[in-house]
Each structure stands twice: as structure tokens, then as C-alpha cells.
N, C-alpha and C positions, 0 to 999 in steps of 0.2 A: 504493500500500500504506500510504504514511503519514496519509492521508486516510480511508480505511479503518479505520484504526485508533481512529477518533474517531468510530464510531459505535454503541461501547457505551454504553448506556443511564447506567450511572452515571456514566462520564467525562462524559456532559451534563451531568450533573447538577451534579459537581465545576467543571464551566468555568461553569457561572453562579454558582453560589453564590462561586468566585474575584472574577469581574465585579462582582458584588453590593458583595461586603466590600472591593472596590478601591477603587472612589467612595466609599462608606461611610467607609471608614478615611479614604481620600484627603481628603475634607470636613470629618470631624471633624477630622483635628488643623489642616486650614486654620484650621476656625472658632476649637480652642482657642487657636493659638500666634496668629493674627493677625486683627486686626479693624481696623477703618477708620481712628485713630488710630495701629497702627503700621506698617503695610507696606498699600499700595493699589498695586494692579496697574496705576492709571493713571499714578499721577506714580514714575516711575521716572527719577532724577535722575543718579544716578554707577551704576557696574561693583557697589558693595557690597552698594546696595538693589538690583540686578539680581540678584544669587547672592543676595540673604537672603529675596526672593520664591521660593526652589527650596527652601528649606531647611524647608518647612513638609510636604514628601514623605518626610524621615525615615525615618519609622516608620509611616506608615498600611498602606502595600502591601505588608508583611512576611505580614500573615496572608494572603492574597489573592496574592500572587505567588507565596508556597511552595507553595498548591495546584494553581497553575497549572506550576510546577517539576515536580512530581510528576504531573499529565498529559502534560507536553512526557514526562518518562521512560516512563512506559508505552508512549505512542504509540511512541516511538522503537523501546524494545526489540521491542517485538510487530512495529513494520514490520522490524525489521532481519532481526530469525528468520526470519518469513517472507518478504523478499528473498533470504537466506541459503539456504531449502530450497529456494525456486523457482530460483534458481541451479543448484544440484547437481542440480536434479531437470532443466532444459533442458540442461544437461552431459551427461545419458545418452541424452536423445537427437539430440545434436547429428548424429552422422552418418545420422541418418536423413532427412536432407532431404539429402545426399552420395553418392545414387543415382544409378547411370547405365544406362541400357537402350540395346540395338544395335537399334533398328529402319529399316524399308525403307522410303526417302519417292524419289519421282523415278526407281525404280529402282535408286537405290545403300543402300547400309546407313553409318549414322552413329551414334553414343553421343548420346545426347543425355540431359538429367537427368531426372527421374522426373516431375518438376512439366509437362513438357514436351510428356508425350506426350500426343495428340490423338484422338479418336473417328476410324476410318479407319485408322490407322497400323498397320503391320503387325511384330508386334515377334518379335525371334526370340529365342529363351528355353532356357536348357542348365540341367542341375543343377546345383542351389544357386541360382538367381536367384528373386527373388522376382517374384513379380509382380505389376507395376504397375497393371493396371487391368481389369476386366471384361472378359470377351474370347470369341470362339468359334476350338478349336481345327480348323486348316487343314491340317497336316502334320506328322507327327513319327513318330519312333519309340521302343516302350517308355517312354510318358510318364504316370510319375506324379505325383501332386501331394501337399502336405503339406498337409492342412487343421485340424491342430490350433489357429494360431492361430485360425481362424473357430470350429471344434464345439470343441475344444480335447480330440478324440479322436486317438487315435494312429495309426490304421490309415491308409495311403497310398490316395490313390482313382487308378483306370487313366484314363485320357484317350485320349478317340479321337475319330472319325466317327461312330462306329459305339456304342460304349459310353455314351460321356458327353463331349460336346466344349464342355462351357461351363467355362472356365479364372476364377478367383474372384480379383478382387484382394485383397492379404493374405496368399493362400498362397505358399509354396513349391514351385519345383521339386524331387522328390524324387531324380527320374530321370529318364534319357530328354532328348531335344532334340527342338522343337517351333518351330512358328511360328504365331505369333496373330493374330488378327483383332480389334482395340480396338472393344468396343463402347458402352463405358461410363468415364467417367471422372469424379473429384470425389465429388460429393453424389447423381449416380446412379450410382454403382457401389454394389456390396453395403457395402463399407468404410464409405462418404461415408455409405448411409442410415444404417450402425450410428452413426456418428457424430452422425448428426440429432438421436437420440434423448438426446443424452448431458447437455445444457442444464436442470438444474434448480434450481427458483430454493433458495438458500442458506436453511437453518432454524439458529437459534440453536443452541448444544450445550445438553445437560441444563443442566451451570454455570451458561453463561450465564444460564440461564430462571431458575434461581435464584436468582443475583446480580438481576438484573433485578427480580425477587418482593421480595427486603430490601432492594434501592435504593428502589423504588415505596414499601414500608413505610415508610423510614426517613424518607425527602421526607414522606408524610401523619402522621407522627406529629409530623414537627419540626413540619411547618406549621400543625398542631393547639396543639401545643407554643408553639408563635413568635406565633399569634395569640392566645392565652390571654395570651402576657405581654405581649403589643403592648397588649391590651386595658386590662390588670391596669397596667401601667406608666404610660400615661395616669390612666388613675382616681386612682392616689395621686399624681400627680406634679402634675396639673391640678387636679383636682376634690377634692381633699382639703388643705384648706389646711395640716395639720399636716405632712403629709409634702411639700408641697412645695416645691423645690428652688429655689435662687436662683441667677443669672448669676454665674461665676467670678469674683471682686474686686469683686464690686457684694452690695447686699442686694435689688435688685430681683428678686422672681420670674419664673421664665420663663416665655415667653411658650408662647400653646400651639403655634406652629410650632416652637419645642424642644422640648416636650414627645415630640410627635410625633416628630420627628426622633429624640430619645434613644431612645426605646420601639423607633423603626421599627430602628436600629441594633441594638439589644439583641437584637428578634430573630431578623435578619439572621445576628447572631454564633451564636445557639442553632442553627439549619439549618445551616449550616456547620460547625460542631462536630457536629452529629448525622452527617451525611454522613461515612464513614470511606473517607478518600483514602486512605491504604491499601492498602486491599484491591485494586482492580484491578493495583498493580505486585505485591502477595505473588503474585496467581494469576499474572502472565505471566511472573512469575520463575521461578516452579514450575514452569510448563509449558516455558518453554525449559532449563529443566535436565533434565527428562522427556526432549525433545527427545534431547539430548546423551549422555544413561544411554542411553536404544533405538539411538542410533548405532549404539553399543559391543557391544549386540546384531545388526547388520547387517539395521538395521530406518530405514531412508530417511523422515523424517517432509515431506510435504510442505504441511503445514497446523500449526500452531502447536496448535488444538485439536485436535488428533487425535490426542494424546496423555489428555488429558480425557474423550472420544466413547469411548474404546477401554475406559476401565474402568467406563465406568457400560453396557457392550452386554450385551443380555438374552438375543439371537438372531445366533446366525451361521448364514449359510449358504454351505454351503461344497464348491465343488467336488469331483471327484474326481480326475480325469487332471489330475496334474500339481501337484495341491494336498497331497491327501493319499495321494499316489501319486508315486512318484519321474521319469514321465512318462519311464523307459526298459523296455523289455520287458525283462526278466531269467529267466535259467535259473534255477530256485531249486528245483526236484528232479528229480529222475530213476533211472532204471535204467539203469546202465553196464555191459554185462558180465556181468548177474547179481549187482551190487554195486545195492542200493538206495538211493539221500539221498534224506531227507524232509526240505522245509523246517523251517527252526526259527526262529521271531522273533529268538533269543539271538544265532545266527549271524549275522542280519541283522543287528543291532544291533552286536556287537562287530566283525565283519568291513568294513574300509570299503569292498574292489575287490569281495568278492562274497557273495551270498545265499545259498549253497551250502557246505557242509563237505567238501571234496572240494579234493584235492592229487594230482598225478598218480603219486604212489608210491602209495597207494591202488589201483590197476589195477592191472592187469599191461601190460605194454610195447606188446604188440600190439593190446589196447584200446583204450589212449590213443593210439598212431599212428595207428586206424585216422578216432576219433572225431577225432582233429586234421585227417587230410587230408581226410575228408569237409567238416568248418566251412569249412575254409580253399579248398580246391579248386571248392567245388561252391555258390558263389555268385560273387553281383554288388555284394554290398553291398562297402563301404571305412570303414574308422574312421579320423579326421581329430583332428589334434588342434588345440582352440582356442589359437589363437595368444595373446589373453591371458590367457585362465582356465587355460591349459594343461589343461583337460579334455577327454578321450573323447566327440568329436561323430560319430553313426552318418549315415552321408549313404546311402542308402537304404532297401533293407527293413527295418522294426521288427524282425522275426520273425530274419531274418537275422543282421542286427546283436547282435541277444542272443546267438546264438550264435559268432559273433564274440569278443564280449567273453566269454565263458565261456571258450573255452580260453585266451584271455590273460589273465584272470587267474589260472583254477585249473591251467594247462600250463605258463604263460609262451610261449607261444607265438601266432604275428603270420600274418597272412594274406600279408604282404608275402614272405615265408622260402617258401610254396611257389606262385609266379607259374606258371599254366597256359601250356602252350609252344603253338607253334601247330598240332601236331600234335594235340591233344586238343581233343576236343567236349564243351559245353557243352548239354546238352539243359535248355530254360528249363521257366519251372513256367507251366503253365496251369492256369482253374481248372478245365477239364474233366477234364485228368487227376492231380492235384490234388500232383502232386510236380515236382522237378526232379533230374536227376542230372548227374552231369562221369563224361566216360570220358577217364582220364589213364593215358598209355599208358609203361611201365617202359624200362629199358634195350632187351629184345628189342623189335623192328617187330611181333608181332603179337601180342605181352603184355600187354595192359591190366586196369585196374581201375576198374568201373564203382562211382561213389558214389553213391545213392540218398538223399533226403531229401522227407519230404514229409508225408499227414496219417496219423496213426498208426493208421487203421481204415486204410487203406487197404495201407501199407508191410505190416506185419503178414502180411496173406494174401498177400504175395509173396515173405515168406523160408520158405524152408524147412532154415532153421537158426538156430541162434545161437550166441555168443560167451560163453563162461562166464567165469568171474573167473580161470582162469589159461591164457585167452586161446586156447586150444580150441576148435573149430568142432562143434557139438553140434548131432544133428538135431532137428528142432522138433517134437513130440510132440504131439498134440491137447490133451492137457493141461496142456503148458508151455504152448499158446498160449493156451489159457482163463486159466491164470495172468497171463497177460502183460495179457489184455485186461482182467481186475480192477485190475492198476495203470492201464491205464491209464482207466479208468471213475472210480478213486477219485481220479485226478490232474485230471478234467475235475470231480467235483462240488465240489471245490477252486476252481472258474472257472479251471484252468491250462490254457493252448493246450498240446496233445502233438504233440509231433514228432519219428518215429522216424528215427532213422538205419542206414542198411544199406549192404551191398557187396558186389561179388561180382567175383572176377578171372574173365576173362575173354580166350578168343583170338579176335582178329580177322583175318578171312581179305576182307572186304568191308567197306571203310571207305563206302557208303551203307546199312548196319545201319541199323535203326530204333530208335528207344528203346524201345518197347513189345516188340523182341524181346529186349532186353538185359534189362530191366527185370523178372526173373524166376527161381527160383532164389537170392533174396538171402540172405547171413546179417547178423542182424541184430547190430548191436555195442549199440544205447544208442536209451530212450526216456526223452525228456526234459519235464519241464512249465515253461512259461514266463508269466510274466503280469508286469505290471507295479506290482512291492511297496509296499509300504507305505514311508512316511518312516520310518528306525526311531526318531524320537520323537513319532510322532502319537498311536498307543494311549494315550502316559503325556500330551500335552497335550490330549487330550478329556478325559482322567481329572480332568486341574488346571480345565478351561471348567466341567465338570458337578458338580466340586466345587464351584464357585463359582456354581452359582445357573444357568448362562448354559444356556440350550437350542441344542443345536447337531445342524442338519438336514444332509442331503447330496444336492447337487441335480445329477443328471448325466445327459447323454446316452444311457451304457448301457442294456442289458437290464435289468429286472425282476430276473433270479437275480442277475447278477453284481453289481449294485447294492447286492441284498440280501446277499451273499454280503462285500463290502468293508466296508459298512456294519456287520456284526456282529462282522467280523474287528477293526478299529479299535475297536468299542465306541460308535458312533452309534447302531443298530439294536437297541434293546433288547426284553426282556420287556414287551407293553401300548402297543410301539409299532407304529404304521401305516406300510406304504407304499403308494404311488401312482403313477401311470403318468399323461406326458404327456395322451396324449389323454384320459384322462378328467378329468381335473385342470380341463382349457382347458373341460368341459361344467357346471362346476360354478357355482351363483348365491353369491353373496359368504356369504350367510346358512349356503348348504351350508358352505361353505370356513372358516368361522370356525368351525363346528361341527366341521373336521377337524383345527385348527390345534394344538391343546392336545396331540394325538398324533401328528401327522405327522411322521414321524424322515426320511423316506429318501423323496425325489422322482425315477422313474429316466423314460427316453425325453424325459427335458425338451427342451425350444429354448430359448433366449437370455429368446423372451417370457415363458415361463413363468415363469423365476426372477423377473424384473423382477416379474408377477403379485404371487409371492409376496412378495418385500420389502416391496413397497405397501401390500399387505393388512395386513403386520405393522406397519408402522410410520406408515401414515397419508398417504402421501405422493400423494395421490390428488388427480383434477380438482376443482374445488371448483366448478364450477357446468356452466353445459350447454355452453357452448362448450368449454371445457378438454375435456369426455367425447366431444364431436363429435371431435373431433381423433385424439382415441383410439379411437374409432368411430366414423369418417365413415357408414357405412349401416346406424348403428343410429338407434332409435327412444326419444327422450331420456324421451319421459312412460311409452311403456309398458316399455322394456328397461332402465333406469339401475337396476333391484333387482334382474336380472336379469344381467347381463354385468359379468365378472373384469377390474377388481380393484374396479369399486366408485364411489362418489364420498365427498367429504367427509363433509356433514352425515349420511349415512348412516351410514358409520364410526364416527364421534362414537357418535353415537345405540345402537348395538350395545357399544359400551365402555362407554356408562354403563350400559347395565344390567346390569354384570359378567358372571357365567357364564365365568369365568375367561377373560376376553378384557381385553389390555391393550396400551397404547400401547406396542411394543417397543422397545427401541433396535436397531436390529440391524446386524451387521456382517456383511459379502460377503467370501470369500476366494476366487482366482479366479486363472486364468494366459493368458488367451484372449481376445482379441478379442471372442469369445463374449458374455463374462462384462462386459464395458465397461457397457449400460446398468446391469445390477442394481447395479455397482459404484459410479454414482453417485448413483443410487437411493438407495441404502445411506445408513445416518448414517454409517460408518466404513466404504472399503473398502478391505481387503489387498489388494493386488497381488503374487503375485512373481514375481518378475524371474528366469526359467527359458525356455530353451527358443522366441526368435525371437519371441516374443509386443509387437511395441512398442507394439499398438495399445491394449493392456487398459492400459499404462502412462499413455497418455494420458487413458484414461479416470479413473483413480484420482484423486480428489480429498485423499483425507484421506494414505494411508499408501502409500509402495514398500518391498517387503518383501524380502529377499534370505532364501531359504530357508532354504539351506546355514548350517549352525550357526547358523541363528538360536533364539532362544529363546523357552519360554512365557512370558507374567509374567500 
């Protein structure tokens, strides 16, 4: 790093014109203070004339040394910062190389470390464990997986034989217990290639390019400058008898080897003085007090410039799960009872446990019992809490877990307070029949109460009642139910998931009942919409990006609606702007794609490749001749496809910016929580990462900035 540090262009500059004026100085007072009569380097006699041979070093290397003083300090500070951040930054993830996995070698099962395991190995794997490496699932049951960090979407995928049995290294078990078959490890596993892609070569920041521009200036003006007087100084000092000068205590003129020598000194000293040393410690001083101010924001700087990159960015592009989403499902309205809450930004914002205005004095008593034992009774999900964040970690279903957290915060009320006995059946949700119920059976043996939850077209036509706001079992009217079906119609074009809850007591005379005979006659207590909100200070930080010049797109996995639907909720997706869809995106020639770039707000069904695409395009960072584009298209055709195929090449690029058409070199920055999101992050001049949510891999990818969400701030 301290080497490193010395290959700013000016600081070259400054260490020679140092070298220069050393000898220089060094010479000159040799030659004034001693000459061959009184001190010679040969005949060195006693200890006096030894030490009075050193004394003619004075004062030459003052000017020459303090330059070189003030590169030793730049160098230093700039390597310390940056040893400093790259410290704190292998500090988070030290335990990630502190993996142990139980796999089956020889027929017995042993821990071994994550670096360890082997193609073959057969690894058994419970929820919560991550898993280590590429794999085909062998055996399990109820196994889901968490692939957020990879798409950095939130929905659990099922795992089977039968479904989908290829297990991804990076994910998470969500659920369920499994055993795997290692097929893939390192640099072929999914992880290792995302990894491959992640090596780009380093581009100076704006600054720098600038600095660089006035150093380049400042060198040809002195040199201009130095050889006019080198010139000029000769002529009168030599060739002009009037003005020329004589040897110190002699009337003899000097000869033209002093001449030259004066002249060459003199304008040595003018480049030297033109070069402002200076400048390179003002800016790193700068920048490591920038550093230090974004701490205090809970913003991880891991690059010294990247505090510089971040305010000159033209273009972000910016996630959604997770970024500009709180990446937890949340209840945020509903009908309870005959009671309505409609979300409200205000509530989000002011409320910190929930998105909802809803307190359980609000109901009436037998609503909220009924809504609590259903959340509570009639899943599989668990809420955990992080042992150092002390935060609410949902260790299963998304969908679940939200309502989970809904009655603890707006009930006070815990899943743990009503434990299913083992007398009660659990009927699980499949997607054929697309709910799940708990039959939890009372004090009497054949008094139960079945709880019902599941998709709200469906629950719907199976109650034939409901629960009114003072907790009264009301028959369901074709009317009420057309009502019902308008909330819930205007709570889906909201993009909110609906999920109604119902119950129905019930006696049981034959404990092998089916669920599809119970599963009928419901009264309905509460229909809820769920999605996953906004940060409540994203709205007002696009407001501060778009105030300030900076275009900021949103590039996500989802659907087309919901995409567009977040997009305008935050304030991305405006009047005049465009959206577009993966696939057609990936068909478009570079020429199409800059013609869409000026108005492309909102990118939805994207892949990883696609955003990388896009940054490229925006910022230049593209192959610069045929082999670099073969690589990125091994079975393309370099003569007739290179105008043709996303994202482009160099001179092509260039060539499109010059002739404007509102097309410019961007600066752009990537915000991002996902594995996912790793190449465009490096891609990026500046990329945020934050640190939410089991993601370590996008951590590694981030070159400039780790971003801690949670109270972090705009600037």
C-alpha cells in the first residue's frame, strides 16, 4: 500500500524535481563555500578538515529535502487510511472463513471446514446452514432454500427430486434437513464463477484525472518557462559582455561551464516552485477526514477515494430487495374485523416495530384472539433473535414471518406463549391447495378449532361468515363478499400479497378427518396485505440524488408491475420515463441502448449480466480491442457482431460520446445487497454495498464503499 501510494502522477513529479534541486543545491554551495585552495577531498589531514569537508551540505538540500518530507507524508497518510479501512473491512469478515460443515466421507460423518470440502463429499445440511458448494439434492425433507444472496429476491425456492434438486453454493438453508451431493467447488461452483468476473483493472477517480491535467500543465508551462530563462540567462550572462558576471572574489568572468550551470540551476528552481507540493497532502487530508465524517454516518469507507468517486456520481443504479426495500415482508394493511388500515408512508416512517396503525385495543377481544392464535398456531416459521444486533431474524417462511412479526408488534404477542400440543394437527400449505390450517383442539376431547390461512381468492369462497368489529359472527352476504373482494383487488394493485385468515370451531368424532372436509364453512376474522416496504428514508434520499443532478435507475429481478409499481412509489419512475424488461434489454445493439439510456428509469426481470451490461455502457468500462470482447463473447463474430452485441467495445463508445446526442461518460455508482449484484459493483466507479441480510459475498465484491443501512444517511 505504501508503494502504491507513489504512483500518483504529481508525486512523480515532486520526487524529481526534489532529486533535481538536491544535486543542484548540493553543488552549488560545494562550489561557493569550497574550491581547491581551501578544502580538497583528497588531502584530508586531521578529524577538522574531515567534519569541515561535510559542512558545505548546510543548506543546499533544505529546498529538495522539504519536498521530498512532504511526499514521505502523503505516501504515509494515504497508505495508513487505506491499511486502516482494509483492516476493519477483513475484520467483518473474519468468521467467514470459521465454517464448519458435517459431511459423510468413509461412511462416518465428521465437521470439517468449508475450504475442505471436496467434489464427491456428501454433506448433510439442516436450517440455517449455508451452503458450501454446488450440489444435487439426495434426500430431505421440506427443504427450502434462501437465494437472496445469489437473485437477492426474497421468496424461499422448494428443493427436491422431483421439483428442483440442484442446491447453489451461497444460499441458505431456509428449512427442512437435506443431504447433498458436492458437485462443484471453488471457481466452478456458481459463487467461484461470480467471483471470476469480479477483477477489473483500476481507473483513476475524476480528481485524480484532474490533478493529473494541472500537474501535466504545470511541468509544460515551467518547462517552457525554465527553458526560456535557461536560454535568456546564458545570453546575458555569456554573450553579452555588459551583463556578464565574474567569479566570487576574482574579476575574472565566468567561464561558460558556469554560465550554464547558473542558468541550468535557475531553472531547475522555477519547475520546482511551479510544481505545488501541496496539493497532493491538502487532497488526502481531505479525503481521510471525509473518511472519518461517513464513519459517523455508519458508512465503512474501504478505499480512500471513494469518498471523492461518490460526489462527482452522475448515475446510480440501484437495487431493489433489500436496497431500497427493507428486504422483510411486512403487514402494512389490512381488514381486521370489519376494521380497515390502509398503509401510510407517515406510519412507516414515524413507527420503528411497525408499518401499520393498528394497536390491539383497536379490535375487539375476540378478533384479536382469534387473529393471534391463527399467526401463532398455524405455522412453521420461528423468529430468532440476532445474538449481536439483537435484531428480529425470520428463519423461515417470508410470508409467515411477517405475520409473525405483526402480532408482536401490534399484540405484543410471541409464537413461543401458544406451543401446538401433540394432540393437534398441522395440515401444511401446498401449492395445489394453496393454504395451510392447524386444528388445535380446547379443553373438551372433541372440541377443536380449525385455523385457516392461505390465498385470499381462495379462503374467501370458503367462509360463509365473518367477524364484524364487535366481534360477532355475521353471515357473508353476496354483497359483503363483492365488498371484500374490492379490498382485496385494490390491496393486490398496490403489489401487496393478500392473505386471509379464517376459523371455524369445530367437533371431532374421527381424528383421520381430512383437511378438505374441515376446511369449509369458515368465518372469516382478517385480510391482510403484505409486501416488502420501503426504507422510510428512501422517497426523501432520491429526492436529495435528483436534486443534485444525479440520474438514479432501478434494476431488479421482479415483474414489470411490481417494479413499476416501487419505482413510482419511491419516486424513481417518473413522468417521460421508460421501463424495460430483461429479455428485451439483452436483444438490444449498443447504438439501440444509448438511444434508450437518456430515459431508462426502471430495469425489471434483470440477471446479474444485465446490470453489469448497463454500468458498462454508462461508464465506458468496456473491452478495448478483440481479444478483451472474445472473452466476453467467446462465439461471437468480432468483425461482423462487435456493433452489434451489449455492452459494446471501447473505440466504439468513445466514438458515440463524441458526437453528443446527450450521451456522456457517466460516473456511476451501484447500490446493491447480493451476491447478485458483486460484478456491477465492481464494474461501478463507486459501489455501495450494504451490509443487511447474510449477503458476504457482494461484501467482497465492493471495492470503493460498505455501507451499513440502518441510520445511515444521504449526503
Amino acid at each position: 500500500m505504501f508503494l502504491e501510494s507513489f504512483e500518483d502522477e504529481t508525486l512523480k513529479v515532486l520526487i524529481g524535481a526534489a532529486i533535481l534541486s538536491l544535486v543542484i543545491g548540493l553543488w552549488s554551495d560545494f562550489k561557493k563555500d569550497y574550491n581547491a585552495d581551501k578544502h580538497s577531498f583528497i588531502h584530508i589531514n586531521d578529524f577538522t578538515s574531515f567534519v569541515a569537508c561535510f559542512t558545505w551540505i548546510s543548506s543546499g538540500w533544505i529546498e529538495g529535502g522539504a519536498i521530498l518530507l512532504a511526499v514521505m507524508v502523503v505516501a504515509v497518510v494515504t497508505a495508513s487510511n487505506n491499511y486502516n479501512k482494509e483492516a476493519q473491512f477483513r475484520q467483518l469478515n473474519a468468521k467467514k472463513e470459521d465454517i464448519k460443515v458435517l459431511v459423510k466421507r468413509n461412511n462416518t460423518f465428521k465437521n470439517i471446514q468449508i475450504a475442505e470440502v471436496v467434489v464427491g463429499d456428501l454433506v448433510k445440511l439442516t436450517t440455517g446452514d449455508k451452503i458450501p458448494a454446488d450440489g444435487v439434492f439426495i434426500e430431505g425433507t421440506d427443504v427450502k432454500t434462501s437465494e437472496a444472496a445469489l437473485t437477492g429476491e426474497t421468496n424461499d425456492q422448494p428443493k427436491s427430486v422431483m421439483i428442483d434438486p440442484f442446491l447453489l453454493s451461497g444460499t441458505t438453508m431456509s428449512s427442512g434437513d437435506c443431504s447433498m451431493l458436492v458437485t462443484a467447488v471453488g471457481e466452478n461452483s456458481r459463487w467461484g464463477k461470480i467471483r471470476a468476473g469480479l477483477e477489473v483493472e483500476e481507473r483513476p477517480t475524476p480528481l485524480q484525472e484532474k490533478l493529473e491535467v494541472v500537474a501535466d500543465q504545470i511541468g509544460n508551462i515551467g518547462k517552457i518557462a525554465a527553458v526560456a530563462t535557461f536560454i535568456a540567462v546564458i545570453g546575458m550572462n555569456y554573450f553579452d559582455e555588459s551583463t556578464r558576471p565574474v567569479a566570487e572574489g576574482t574579476n575574472t568572468p565566468l567561464s561558460l561551464f558556469d554560465c550554464v550551470l547558473k542558468a541550468f540551476i535557475l531553472a531547475v528552481t522555477i519547475v520546482v516552485v511551479a510544481v505545488p507540493e501541496g496539493l497532493p497532502l491538502a487532497v488526502t487530508l481531505s479525503l481521510a477526514y471525509s473518511t472519518k465524517k461517513m464513519m459517523n454516518d455508519n458508512n465503512l469507507i474501504r478505499k480512500l477515494d471513494a469518498c471523492e468517486t461518490m460526489g462527482n456520481a452522475t448515475n446510480i443504479c440501484t437495487d431493489k430487495t433489500g436496497t431500497l426495500t427493507m428486504n422483510r415482508m411486512t403487514v402494512v394493511e389490512g381488514w381486521f374485523g370489519d376494521v380497515l388500515k390502509v398503509y401510510s408512508a407517515e406510519v412507516a416512517s414515524s413507527k420503528k416495530t411497525s408499518h401499520i396503525d393498528l394497536v390491539k385495543s383497536d379490535l375487539n377481544a375476540a378478533v384479536s384472539e382469534h387473529i393471534i392464535h391463527n399467526c401463532a398456531y398455524n405455522s412453521t416459521t420461528v423468529l430468532l433473535e440476532d445474538e449481536k444486533t439483537k435484531e428480529i431474524v425470520v428463519q423461515g417462511n417470508k410470508t409467515e414471518g411477517a405475520l409473525l412479526m405483526f402480532i408482536k408488534n401490534c399484540f405484543n404477542s410471541d409464537k413461543s406463549n401458544y406451543p401446538r400440543k401433540e394432540s393437534d394437527t398441522l395440515f401444511t400449505f401446498t401449492s395445489a391447495r394453496k393454504r395451510m390450517s392447524a386444528l388445535i383442539y380446547s379443553g373438551k376431547k372433541s372440541q377443536a378449532t380449525l385455523y385457516c390461512k392461505g390465498a385470499s381468492e381462495v379462503i374467501v369462497d370458503l367462509c360463509s361468515k365473518y367477524i364484524n368489529d364487535k366481534g360477532i359472527e355475521v353471515k357473508l352476504t353476496e354483497t359483503k363478499r363483492n365488498e371484500l373482494k374490492r379490498i382485496i383487488n385494490t390491496m393486490a394493485q398496490k403489489q401487496l400479497r393478500t392473505i386471509c385468515l379464517a376459523h371455524r370451531v369445530v367437533t371431532i368424532n374421527n381424528k383421520a378427518v381430512s383437511a378438505e372436509a374441515l376446511e369449509c364453512e369458515l368465518t372469516l376474522d382478517a385480510i391482510v396485505g403484505i409486501k416488502d416496504p420501503l426504507r422510510p428514508d428512501v422517497i426523501q434520499a432520491i429526492k436529495e440524488c435528483q436534486r443534485a443532478g444525479i440520474f438514479v435507475r432501478m434494476v431488479t429481478g421482479d415483474n414489470v408491475e411490481t417494479a413499476k409499481a416501487i419505482a413510482a412509489e419511491c419516486g424513481i419512475f417518473t413522468e417521460g420515463g421508460s421501463v424495460m424488461e430483461g429479455p428485451e434489454f439483452r436483444k438490444l445493439t449498443p447504438a439501440q441502448l444509448d438511444a434508450k439510456l437518456p430515459t431508462l428509469q426502471v430495469l425489471a426481470r434483470s440477471s446479474p449480466d444485465d446490470k453489469l451490461l448497463l454500468v458498462s455502457r454508462l461508464n465506458g468500462r468496456l473491452p478495448k480491442n478483440e481479444k478483451e470482447w472474445k472473452e466476453k463473447h467467446p462465439d461471437g463474430n468480432w468483425k461482423t457482431q462487435r456493433d452489434l452485441m451489449l455492452p459494446g467495445y471501447e473505440d466504439e463508445w468513445k466514438a458515440s460520446r463524441a458526437k453528443g446526442a446527450n450521451l456522456y461518460e457517466e460516473v456511476v455508482g451501484v447500490t446493491g445487497d447480493g451476491t447478485n449484484d458483486g460484478p456491477a459493483l465492481v464494474a461501478a466507479d463507486v459501489g455501495l454495498s450494504m451490509g443487511i441480510a447474510g449477503t458476504e459475498g457482494k461484501i467482497l465484491c465492493t471495492r470503493k464503499l460498505l455501507s451499513t443501512p440502518k441510520e445511515s444517511k444521504t449526503r
